[in-house]
mmCIF file as Biopython writes it, N, C-alpha, C and O atoms, coordinates in Angstrom:
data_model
#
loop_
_atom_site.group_PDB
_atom_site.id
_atom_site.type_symbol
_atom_site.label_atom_id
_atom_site.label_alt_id
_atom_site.label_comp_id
_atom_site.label_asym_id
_atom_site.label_entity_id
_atom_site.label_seq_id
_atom_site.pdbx_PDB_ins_code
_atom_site.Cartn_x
_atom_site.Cartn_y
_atom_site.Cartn_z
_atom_site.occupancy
_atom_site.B_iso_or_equiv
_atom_site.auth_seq_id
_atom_site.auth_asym_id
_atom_site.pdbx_PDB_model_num
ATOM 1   N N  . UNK A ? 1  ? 6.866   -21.802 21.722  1.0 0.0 1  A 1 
ATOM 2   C CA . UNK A ? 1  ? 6.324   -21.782 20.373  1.0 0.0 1  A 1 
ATOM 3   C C  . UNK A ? 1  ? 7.102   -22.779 19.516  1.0 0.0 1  A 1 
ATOM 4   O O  . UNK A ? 1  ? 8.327   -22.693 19.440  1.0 0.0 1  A 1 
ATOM 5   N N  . UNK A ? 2  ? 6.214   -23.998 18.680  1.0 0.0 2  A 1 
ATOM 6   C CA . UNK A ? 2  ? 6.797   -24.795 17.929  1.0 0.0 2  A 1 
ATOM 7   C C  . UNK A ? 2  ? 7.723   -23.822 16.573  1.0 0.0 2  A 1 
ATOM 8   O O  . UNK A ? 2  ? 7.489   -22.632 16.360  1.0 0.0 2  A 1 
ATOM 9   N N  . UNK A ? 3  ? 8.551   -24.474 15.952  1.0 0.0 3  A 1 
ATOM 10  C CA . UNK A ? 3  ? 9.379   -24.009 14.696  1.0 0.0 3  A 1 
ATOM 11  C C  . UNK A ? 3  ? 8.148   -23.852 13.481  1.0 0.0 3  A 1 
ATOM 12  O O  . UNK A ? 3  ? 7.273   -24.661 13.172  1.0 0.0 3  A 1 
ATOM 13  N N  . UNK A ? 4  ? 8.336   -22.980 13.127  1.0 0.0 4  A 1 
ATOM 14  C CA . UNK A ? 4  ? 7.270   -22.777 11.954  1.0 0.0 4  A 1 
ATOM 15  C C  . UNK A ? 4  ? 7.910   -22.995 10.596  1.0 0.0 4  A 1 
ATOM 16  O O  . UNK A ? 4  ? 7.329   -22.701 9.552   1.0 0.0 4  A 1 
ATOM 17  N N  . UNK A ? 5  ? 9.590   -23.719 10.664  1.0 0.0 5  A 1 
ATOM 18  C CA . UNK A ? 5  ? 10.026  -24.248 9.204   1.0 0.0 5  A 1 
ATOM 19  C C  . UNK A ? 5  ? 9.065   -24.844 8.689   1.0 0.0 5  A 1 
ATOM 20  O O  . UNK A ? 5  ? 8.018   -24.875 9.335   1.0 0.0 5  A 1 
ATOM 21  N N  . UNK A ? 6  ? 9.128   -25.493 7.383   1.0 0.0 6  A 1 
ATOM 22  C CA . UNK A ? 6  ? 8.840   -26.485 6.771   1.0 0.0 6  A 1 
ATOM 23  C C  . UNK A ? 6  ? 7.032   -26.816 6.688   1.0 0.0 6  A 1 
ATOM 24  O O  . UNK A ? 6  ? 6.500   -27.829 6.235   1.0 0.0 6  A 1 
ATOM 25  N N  . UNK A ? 7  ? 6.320   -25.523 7.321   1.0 0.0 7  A 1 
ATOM 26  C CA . UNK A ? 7  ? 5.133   -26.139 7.439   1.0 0.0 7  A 1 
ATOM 27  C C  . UNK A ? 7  ? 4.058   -25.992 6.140   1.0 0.0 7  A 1 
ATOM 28  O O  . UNK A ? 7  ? 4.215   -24.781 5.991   1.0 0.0 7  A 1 
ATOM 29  N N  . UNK A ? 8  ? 3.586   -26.168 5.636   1.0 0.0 8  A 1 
ATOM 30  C CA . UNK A ? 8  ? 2.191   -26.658 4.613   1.0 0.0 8  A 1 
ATOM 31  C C  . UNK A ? 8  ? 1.337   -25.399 4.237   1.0 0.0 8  A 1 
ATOM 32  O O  . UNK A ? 8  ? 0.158   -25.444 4.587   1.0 0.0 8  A 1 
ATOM 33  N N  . UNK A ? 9  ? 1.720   -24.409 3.647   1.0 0.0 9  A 1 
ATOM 34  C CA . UNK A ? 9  ? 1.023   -23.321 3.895   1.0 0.0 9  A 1 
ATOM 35  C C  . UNK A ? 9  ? -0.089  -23.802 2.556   1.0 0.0 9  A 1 
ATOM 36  O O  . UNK A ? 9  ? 0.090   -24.535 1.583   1.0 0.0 9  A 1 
ATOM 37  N N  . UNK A ? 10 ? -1.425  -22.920 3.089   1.0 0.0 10 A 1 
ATOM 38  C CA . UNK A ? 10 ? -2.506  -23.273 1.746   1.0 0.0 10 A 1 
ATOM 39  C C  . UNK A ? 10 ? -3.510  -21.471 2.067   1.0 0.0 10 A 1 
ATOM 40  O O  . UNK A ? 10 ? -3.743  -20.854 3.106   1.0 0.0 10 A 1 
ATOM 41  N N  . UNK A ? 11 ? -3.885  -21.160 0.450   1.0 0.0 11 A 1 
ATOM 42  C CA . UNK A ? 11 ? -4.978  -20.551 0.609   1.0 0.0 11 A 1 
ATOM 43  C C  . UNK A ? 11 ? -6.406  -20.989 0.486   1.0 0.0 11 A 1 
ATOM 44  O O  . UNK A ? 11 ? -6.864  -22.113 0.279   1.0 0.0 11 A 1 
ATOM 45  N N  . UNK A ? 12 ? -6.885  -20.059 0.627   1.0 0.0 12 A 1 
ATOM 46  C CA . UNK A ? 12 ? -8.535  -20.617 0.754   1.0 0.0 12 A 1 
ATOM 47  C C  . UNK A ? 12 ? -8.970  -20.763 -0.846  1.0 0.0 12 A 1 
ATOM 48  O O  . UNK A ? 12 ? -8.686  -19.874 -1.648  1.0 0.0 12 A 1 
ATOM 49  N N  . UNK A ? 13 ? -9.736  -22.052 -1.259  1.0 0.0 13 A 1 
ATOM 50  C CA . UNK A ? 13 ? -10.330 -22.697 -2.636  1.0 0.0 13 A 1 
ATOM 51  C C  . UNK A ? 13 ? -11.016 -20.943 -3.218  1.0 0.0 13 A 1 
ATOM 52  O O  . UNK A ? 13 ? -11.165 -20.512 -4.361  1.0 0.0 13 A 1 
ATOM 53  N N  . UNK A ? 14 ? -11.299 -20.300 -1.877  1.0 0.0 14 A 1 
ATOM 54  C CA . UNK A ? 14 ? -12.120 -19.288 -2.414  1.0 0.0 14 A 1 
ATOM 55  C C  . UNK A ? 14 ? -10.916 -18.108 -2.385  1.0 0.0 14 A 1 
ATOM 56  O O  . UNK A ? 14 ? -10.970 -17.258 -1.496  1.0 0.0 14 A 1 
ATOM 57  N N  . UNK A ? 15 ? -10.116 -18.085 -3.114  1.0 0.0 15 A 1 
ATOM 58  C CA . UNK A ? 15 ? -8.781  -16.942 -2.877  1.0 0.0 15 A 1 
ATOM 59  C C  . UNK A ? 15 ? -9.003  -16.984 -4.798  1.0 0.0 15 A 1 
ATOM 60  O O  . UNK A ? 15 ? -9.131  -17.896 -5.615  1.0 0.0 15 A 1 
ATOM 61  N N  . UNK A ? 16 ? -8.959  -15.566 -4.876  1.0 0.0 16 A 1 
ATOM 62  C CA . UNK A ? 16 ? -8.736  -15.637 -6.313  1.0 0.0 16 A 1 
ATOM 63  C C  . UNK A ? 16 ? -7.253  -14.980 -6.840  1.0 0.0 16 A 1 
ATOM 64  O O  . UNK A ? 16 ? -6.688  -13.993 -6.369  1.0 0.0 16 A 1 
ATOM 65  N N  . UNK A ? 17 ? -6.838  -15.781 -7.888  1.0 0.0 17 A 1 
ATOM 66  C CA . UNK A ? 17 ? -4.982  -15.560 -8.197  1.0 0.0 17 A 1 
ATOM 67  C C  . UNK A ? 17 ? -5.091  -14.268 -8.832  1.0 0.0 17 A 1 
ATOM 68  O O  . UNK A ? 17 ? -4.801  -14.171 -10.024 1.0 0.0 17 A 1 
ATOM 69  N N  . UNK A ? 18 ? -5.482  -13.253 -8.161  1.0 0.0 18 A 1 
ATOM 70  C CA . UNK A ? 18 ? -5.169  -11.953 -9.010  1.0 0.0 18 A 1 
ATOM 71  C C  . UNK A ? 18 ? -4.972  -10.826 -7.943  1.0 0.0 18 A 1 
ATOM 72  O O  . UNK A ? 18 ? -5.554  -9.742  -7.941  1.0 0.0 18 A 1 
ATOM 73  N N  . UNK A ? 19 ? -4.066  -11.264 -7.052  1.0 0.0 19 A 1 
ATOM 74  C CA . UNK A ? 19 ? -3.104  -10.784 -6.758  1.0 0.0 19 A 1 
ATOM 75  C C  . UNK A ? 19 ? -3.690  -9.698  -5.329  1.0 0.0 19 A 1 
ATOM 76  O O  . UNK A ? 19 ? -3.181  -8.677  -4.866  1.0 0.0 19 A 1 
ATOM 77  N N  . UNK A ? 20 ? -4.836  -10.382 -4.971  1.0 0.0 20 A 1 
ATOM 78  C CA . UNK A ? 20 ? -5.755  -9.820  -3.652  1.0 0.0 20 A 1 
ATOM 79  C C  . UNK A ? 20 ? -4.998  -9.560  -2.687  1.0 0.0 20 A 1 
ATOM 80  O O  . UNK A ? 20 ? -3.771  -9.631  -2.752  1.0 0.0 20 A 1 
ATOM 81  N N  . UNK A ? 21 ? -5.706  -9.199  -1.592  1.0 0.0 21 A 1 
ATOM 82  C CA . UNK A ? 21 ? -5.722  -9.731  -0.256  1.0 0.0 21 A 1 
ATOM 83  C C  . UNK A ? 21 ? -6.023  -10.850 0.229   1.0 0.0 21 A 1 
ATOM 84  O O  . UNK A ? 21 ? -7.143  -11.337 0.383   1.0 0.0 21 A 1 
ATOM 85  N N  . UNK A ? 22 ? -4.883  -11.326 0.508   1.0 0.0 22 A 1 
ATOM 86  C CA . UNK A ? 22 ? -5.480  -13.059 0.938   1.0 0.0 22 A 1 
ATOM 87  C C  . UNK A ? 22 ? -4.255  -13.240 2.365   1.0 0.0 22 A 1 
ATOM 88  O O  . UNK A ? 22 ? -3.474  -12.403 2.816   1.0 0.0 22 A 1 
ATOM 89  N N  . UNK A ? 23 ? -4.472  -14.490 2.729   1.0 0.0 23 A 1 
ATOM 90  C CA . UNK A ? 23 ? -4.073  -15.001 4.048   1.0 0.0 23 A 1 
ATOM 91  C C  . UNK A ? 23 ? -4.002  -16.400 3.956   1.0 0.0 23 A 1 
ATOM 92  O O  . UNK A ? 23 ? -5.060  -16.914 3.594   1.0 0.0 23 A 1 
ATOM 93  N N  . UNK A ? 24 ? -2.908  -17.306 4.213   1.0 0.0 24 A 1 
ATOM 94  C CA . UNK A ? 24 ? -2.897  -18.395 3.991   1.0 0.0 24 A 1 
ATOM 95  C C  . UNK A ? 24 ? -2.885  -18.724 5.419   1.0 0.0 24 A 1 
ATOM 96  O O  . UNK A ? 24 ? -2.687  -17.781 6.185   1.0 0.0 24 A 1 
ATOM 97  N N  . UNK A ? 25 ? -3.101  -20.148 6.025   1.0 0.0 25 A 1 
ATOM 98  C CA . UNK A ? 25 ? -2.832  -20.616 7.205   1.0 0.0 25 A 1 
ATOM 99  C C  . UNK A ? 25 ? -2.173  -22.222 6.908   1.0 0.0 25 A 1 
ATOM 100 O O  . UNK A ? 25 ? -2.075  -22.765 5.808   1.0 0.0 25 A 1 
ATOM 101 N N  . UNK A ? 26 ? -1.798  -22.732 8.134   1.0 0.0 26 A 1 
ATOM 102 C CA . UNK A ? 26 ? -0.542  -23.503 7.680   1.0 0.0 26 A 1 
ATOM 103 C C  . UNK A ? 26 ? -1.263  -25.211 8.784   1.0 0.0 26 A 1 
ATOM 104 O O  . UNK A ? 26 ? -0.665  -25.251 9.859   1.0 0.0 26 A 1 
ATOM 105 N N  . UNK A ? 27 ? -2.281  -26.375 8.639   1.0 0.0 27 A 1 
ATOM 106 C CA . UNK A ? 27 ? -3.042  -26.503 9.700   1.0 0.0 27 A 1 
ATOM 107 C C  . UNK A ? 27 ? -1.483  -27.741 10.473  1.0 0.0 27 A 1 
ATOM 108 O O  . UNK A ? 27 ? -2.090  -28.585 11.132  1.0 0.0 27 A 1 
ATOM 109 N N  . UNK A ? 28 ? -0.539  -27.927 10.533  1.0 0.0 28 A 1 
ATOM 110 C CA . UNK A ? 28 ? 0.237   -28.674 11.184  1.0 0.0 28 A 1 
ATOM 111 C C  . UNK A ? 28 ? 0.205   -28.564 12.259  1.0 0.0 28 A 1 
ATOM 112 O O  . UNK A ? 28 ? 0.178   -29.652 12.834  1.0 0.0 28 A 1 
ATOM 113 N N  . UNK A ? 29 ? 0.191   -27.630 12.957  1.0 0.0 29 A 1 
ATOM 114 C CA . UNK A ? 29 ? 0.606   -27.384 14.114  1.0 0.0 29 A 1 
ATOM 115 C C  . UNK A ? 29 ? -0.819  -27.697 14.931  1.0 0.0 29 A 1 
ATOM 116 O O  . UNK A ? 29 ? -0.736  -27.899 16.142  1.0 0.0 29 A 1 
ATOM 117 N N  . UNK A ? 30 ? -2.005  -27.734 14.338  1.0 0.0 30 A 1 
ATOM 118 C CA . UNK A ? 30 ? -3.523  -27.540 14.812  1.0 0.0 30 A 1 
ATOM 119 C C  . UNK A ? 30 ? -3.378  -29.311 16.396  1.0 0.0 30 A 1 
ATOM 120 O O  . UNK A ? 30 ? -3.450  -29.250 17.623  1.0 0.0 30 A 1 
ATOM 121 N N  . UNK A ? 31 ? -3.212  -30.299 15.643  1.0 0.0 31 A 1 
ATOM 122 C CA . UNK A ? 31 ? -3.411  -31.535 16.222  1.0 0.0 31 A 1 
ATOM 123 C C  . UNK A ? 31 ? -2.099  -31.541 17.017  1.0 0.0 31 A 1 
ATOM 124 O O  . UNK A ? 31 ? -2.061  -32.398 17.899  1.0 0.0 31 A 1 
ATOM 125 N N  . UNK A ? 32 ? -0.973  -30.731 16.882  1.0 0.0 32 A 1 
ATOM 126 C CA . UNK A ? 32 ? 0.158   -31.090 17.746  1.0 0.0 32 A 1 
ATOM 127 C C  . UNK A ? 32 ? 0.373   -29.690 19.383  1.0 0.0 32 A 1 
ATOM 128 O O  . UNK A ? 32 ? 0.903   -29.680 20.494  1.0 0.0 32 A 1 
ATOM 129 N N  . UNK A ? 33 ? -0.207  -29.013 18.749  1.0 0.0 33 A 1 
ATOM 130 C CA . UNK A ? 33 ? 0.030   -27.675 19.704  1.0 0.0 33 A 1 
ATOM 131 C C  . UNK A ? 33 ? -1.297  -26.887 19.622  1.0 0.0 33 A 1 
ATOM 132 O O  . UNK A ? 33 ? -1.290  -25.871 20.317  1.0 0.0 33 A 1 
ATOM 133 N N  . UNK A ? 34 ? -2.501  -27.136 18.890  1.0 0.0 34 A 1 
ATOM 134 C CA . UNK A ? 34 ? -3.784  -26.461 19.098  1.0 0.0 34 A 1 
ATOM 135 C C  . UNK A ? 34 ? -3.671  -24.986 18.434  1.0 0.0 34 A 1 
ATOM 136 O O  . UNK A ? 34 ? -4.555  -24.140 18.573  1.0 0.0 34 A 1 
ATOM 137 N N  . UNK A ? 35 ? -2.467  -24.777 17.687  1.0 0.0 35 A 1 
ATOM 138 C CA . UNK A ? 35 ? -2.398  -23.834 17.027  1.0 0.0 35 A 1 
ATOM 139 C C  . UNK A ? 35 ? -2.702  -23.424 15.426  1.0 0.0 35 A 1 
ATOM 140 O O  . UNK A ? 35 ? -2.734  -24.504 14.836  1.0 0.0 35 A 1 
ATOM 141 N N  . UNK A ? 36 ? -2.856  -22.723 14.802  1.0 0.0 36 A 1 
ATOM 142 C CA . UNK A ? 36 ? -3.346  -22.002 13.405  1.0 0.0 36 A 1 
ATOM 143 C C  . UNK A ? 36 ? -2.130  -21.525 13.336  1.0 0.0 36 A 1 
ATOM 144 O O  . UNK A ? 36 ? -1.586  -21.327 14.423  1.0 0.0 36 A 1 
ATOM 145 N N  . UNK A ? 37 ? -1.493  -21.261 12.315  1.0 0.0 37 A 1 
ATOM 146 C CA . UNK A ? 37 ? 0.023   -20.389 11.844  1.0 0.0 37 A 1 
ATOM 147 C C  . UNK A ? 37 ? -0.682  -19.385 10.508  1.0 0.0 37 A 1 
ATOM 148 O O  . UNK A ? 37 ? -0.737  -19.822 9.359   1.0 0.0 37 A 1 
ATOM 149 N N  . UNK A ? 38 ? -1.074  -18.312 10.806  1.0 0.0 38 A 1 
ATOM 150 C CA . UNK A ? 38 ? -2.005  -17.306 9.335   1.0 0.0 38 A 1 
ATOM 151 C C  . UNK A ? 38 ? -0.776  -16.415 8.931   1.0 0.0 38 A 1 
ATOM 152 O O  . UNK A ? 38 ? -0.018  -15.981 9.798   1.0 0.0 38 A 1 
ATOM 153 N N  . UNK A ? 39 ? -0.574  -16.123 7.444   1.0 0.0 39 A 1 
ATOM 154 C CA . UNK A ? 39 ? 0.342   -15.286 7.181   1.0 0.0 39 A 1 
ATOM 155 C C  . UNK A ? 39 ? -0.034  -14.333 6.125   1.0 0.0 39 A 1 
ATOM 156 O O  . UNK A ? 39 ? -1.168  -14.577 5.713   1.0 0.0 39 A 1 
ATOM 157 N N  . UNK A ? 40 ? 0.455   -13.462 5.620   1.0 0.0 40 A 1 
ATOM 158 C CA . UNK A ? 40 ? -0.006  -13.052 4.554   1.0 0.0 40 A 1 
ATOM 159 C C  . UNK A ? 40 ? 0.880   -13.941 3.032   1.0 0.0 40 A 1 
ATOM 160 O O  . UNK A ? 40 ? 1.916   -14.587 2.871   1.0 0.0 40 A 1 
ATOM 161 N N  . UNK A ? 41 ? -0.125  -13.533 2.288   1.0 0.0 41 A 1 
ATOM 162 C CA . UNK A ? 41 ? 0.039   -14.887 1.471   1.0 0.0 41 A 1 
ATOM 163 C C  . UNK A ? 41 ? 1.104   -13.672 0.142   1.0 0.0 41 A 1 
ATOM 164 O O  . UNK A ? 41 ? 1.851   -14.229 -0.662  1.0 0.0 41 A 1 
ATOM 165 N N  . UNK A ? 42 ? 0.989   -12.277 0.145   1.0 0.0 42 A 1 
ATOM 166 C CA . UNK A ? 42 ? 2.004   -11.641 -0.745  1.0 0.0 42 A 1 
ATOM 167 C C  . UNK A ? 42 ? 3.304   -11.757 0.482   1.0 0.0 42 A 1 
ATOM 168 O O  . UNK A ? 42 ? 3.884   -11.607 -0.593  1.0 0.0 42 A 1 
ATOM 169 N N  . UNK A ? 43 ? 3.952   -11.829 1.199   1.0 0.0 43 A 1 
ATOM 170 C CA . UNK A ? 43 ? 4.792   -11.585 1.833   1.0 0.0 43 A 1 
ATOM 171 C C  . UNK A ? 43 ? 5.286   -12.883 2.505   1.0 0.0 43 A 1 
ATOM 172 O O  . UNK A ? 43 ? 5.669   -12.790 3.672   1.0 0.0 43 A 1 
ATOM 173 N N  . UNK A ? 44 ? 5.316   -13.998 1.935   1.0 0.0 44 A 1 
ATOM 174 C CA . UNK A ? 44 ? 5.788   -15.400 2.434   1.0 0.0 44 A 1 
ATOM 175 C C  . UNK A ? 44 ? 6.695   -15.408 3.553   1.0 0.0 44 A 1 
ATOM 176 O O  . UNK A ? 44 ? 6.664   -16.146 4.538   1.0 0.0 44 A 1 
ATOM 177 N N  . UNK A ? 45 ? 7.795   -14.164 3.173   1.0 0.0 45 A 1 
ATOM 178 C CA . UNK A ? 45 ? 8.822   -14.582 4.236   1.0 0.0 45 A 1 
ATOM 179 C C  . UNK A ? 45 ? 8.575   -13.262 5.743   1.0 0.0 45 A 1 
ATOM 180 O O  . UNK A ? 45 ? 9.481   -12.984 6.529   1.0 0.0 45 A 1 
ATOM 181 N N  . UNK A ? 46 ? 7.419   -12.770 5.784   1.0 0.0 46 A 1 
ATOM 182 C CA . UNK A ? 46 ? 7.376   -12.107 6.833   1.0 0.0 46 A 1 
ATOM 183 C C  . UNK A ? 46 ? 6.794   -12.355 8.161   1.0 0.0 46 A 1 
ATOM 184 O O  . UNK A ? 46 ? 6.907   -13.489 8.626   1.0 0.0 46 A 1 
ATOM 185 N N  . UNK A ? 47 ? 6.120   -11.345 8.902   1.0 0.0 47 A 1 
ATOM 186 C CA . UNK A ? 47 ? 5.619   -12.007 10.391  1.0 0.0 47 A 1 
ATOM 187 C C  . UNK A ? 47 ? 4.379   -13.216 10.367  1.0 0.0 47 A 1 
ATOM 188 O O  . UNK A ? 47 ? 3.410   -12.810 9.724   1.0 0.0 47 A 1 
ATOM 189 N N  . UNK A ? 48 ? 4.239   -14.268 10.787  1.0 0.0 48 A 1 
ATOM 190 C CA . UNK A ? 48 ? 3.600   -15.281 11.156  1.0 0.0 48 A 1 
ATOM 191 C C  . UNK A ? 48 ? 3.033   -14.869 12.511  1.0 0.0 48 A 1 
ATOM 192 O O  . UNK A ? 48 ? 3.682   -14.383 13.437  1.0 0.0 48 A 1 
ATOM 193 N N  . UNK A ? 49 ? 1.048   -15.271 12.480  1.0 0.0 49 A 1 
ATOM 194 C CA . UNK A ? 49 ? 0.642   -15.101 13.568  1.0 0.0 49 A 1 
ATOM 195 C C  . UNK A ? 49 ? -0.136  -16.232 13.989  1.0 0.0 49 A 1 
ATOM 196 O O  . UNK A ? 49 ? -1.010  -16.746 13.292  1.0 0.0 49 A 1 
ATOM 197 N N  . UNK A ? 50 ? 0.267   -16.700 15.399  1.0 0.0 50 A 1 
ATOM 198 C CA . UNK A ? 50 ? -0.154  -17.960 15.429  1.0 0.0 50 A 1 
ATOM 199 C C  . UNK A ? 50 ? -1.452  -17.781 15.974  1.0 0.0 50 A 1 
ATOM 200 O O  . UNK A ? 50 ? -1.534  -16.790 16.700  1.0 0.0 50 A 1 
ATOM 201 N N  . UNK A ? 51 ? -2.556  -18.488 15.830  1.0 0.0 51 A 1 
ATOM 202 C CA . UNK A ? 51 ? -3.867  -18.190 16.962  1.0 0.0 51 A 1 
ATOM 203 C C  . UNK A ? 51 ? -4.454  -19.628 16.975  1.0 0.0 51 A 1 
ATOM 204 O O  . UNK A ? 51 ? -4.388  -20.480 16.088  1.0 0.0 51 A 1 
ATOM 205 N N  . UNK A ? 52 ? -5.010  -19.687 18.128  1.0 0.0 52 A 1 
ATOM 206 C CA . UNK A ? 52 ? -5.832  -20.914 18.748  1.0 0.0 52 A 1 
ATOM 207 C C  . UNK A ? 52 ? -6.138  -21.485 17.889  1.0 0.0 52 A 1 
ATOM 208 O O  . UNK A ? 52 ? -6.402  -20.803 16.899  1.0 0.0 52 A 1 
ATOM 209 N N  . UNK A ? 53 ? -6.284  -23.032 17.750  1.0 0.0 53 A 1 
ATOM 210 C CA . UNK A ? 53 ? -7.355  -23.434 16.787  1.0 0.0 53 A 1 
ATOM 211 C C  . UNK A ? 53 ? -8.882  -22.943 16.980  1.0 0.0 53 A 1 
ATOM 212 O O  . UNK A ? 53 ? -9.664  -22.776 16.044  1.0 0.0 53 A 1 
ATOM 213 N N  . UNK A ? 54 ? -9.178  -22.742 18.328  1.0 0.0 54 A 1 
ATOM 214 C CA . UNK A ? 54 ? -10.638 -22.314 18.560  1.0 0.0 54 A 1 
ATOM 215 C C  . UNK A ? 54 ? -11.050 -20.910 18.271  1.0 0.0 54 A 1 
ATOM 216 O O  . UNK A ? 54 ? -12.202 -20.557 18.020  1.0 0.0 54 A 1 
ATOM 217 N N  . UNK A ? 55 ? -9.907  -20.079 18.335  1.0 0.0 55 A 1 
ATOM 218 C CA . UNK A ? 55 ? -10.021 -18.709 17.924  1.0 0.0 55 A 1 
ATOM 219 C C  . UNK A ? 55 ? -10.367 -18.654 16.744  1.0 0.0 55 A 1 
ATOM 220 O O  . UNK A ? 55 ? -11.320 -18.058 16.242  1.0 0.0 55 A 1 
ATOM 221 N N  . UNK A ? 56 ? -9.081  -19.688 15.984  1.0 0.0 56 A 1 
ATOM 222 C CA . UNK A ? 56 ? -9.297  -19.547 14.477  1.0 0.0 56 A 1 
ATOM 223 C C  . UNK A ? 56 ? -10.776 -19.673 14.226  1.0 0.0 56 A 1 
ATOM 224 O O  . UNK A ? 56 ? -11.476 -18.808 13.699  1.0 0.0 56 A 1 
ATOM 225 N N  . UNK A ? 57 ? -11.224 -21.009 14.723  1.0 0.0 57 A 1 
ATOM 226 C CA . UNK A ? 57 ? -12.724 -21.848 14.100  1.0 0.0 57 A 1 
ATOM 227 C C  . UNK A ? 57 ? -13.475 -20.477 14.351  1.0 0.0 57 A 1 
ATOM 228 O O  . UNK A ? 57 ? -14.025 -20.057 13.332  1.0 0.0 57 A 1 
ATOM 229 N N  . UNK A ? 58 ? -13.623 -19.680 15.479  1.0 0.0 58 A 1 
ATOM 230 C CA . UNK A ? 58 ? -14.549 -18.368 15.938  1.0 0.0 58 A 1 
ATOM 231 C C  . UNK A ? 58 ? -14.642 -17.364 14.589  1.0 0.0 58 A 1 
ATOM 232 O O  . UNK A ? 58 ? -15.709 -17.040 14.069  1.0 0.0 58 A 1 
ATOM 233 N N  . UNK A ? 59 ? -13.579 -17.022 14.219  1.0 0.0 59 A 1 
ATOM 234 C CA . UNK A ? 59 ? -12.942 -16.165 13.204  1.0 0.0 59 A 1 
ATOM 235 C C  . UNK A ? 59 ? -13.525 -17.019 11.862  1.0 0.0 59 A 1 
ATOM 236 O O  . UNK A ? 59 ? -14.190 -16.321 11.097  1.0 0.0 59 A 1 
ATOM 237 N N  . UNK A ? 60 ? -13.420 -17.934 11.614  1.0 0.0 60 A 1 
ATOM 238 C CA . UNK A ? 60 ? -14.261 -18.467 10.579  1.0 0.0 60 A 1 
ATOM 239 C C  . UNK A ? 60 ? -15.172 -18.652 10.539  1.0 0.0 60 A 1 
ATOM 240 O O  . UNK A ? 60 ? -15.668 -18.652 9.413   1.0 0.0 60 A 1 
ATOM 241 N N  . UNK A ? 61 ? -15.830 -18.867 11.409  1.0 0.0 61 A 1 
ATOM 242 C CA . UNK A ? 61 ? -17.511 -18.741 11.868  1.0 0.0 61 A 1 
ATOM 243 C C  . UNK A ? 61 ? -18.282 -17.505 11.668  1.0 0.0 61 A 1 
ATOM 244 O O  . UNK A ? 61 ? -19.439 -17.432 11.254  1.0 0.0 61 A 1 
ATOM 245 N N  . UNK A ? 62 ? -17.525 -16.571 12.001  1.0 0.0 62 A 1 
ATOM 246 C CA . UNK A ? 62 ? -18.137 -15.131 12.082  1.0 0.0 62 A 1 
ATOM 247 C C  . UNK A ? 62 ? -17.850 -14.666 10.385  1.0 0.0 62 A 1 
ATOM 248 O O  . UNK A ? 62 ? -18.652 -14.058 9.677   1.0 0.0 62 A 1 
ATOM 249 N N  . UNK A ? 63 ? -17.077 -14.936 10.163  1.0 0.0 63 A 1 
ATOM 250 C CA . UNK A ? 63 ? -16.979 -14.377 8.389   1.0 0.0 63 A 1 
ATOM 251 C C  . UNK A ? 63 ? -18.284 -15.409 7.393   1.0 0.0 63 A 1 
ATOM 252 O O  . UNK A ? 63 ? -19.005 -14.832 6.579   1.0 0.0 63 A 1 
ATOM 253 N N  . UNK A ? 64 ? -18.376 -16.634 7.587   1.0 0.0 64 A 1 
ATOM 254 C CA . UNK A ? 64 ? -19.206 -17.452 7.468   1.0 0.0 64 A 1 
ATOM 255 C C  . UNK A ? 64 ? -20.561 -16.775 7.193   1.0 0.0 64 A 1 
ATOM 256 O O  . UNK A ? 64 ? -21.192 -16.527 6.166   1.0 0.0 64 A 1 
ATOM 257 N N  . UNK A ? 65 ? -20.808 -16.531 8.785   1.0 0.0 65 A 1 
ATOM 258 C CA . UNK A ? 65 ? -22.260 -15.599 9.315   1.0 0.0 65 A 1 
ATOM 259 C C  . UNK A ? 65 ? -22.187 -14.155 8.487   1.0 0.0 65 A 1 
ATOM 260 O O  . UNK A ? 65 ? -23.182 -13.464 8.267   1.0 0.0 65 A 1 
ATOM 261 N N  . UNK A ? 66 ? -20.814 -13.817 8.061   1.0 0.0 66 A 1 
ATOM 262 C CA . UNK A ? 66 ? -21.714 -12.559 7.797   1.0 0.0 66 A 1 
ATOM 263 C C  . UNK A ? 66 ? -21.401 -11.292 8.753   1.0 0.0 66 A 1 
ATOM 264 O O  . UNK A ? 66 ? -21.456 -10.110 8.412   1.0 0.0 66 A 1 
ATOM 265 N N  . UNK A ? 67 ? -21.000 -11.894 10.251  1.0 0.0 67 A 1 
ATOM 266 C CA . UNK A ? 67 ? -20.553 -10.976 11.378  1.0 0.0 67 A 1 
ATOM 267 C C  . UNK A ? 67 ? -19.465 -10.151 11.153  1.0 0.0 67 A 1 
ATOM 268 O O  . UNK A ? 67 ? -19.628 -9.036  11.647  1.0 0.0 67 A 1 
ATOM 269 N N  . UNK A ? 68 ? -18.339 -10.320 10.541  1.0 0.0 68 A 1 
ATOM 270 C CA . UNK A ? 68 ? -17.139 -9.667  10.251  1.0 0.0 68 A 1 
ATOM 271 C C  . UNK A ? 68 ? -17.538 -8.927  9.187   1.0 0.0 68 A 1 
ATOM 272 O O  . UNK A ? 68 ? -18.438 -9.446  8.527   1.0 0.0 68 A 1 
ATOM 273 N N  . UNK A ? 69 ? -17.229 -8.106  8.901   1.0 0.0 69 A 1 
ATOM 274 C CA . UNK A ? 69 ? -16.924 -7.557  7.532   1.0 0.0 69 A 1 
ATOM 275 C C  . UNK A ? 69 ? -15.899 -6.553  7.529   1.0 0.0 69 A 1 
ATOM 276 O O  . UNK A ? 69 ? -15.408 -6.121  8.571   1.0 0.0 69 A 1 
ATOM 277 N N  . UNK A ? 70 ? -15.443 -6.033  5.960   1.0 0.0 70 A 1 
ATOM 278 C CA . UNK A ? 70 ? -14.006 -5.014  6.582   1.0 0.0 70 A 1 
ATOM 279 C C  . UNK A ? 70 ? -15.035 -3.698  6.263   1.0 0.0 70 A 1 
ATOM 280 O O  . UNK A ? 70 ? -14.653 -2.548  6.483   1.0 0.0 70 A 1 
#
């Protein structure tokens, strides 16, 4: 597993600042190791989960569609 210092974290344009549930992902690692780095975006300094880039794209696809919901 690459070092996850220093990497680029962003939320989604569609994250609203009032203090949600949200999830940032971090895309550096995507073109060097094929990985996604998702974290929770209240808890900066806690567990990091890395998933596929293709998993990720699946996982965004399906929320997209409508398929996921909580």
């Amino acid at each position: 597993m690459p070092t996850l210092a220093g990497l680029n974290w962003f939320k989604s344009s569609y994250s609203a600042n009032n203090g949600g549930a949200c999830v940032e992902v971090a895309a550096d690692l995507v073109a060097s190791h094929g990985l996604v780095p998702v974290r929770d975006s209240k808890c900066a300094i806690g567990p990091v989960l890395a998933v596929t880039s293709s998993a990720f794209a699946g996982f965004v696809a399906g929320v997209k569609s409508g398929g996921l919901t909580a």
